[in-house]
N, C-alpha and C positions, 0 to 999 in steps of 0.2 A: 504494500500500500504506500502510497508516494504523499509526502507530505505537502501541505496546505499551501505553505510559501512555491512551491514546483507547479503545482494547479494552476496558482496565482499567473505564476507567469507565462506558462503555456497558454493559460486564458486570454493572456492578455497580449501572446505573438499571435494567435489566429483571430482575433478582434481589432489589434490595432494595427498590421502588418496591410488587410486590406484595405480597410478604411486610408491609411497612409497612401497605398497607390489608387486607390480611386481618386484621391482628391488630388494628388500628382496629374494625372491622366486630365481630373476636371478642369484644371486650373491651366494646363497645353491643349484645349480644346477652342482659346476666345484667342483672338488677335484685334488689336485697335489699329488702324491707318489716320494718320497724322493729318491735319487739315493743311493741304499744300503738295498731298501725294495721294501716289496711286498703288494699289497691292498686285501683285502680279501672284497667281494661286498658283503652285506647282502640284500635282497629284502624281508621287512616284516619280517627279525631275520632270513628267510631262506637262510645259506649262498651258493652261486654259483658257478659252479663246477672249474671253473677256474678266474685263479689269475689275476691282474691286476698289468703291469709292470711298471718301472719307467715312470714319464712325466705326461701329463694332460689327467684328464677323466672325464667323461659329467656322474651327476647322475641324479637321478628324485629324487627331493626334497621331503621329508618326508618319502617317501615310499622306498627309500634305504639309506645305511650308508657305507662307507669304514673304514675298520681299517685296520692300517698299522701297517703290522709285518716288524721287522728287519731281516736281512737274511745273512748281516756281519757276517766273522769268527771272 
C-alpha cells in the first residue's frame, strides 16, 4: 500500500501535467496582427491565398504560423 504523500503526487502529475499542456496549446492557438500590417497564414510552410487583417485571429497550433508583414509607407 503506497502512502498518502505518493497519491498526492501522482494525483497531482495526471491532473496538472494536462491541464499544463492544454492551456500551453490554448494560449498558441490566438495571434494578434499589428494595426499597420498584414499576417501572411502559413499551413505546413504552405502559404494561403489571402491575407489576414489587423485585430485577433484563431490558429491551429503547430500546424500553422503567421508572419506579419509591415505595409506602412
Amino acid at each position: 500500500m503506497e502512502d498518502t504523500e505518493t497519491l498526492i503526487i501522482k494525483k497531482a502529475i495526471k491532473v496538472g501535467l494536462p491541464t499544463v499542456l492544454l492551456l500551453g496549446l490554448a494560449t498558441c492557438s490566438f495571434a494578434t496582427i499589428d494595426s499597420g500590417h498584414r499576417g501572411v497564414l502559413r499551413t505546413m510552410g504552405a502559404v494561403e491565398k489571402e491575407s489576414l487583417s489587423e485585430g485577433f485571429h484563431f490558429k491551429l497550433p503547430i500546424v500553422q504560423d503567421i508572419q506579419e508583414m509591415d505595409v506602412r509607407l
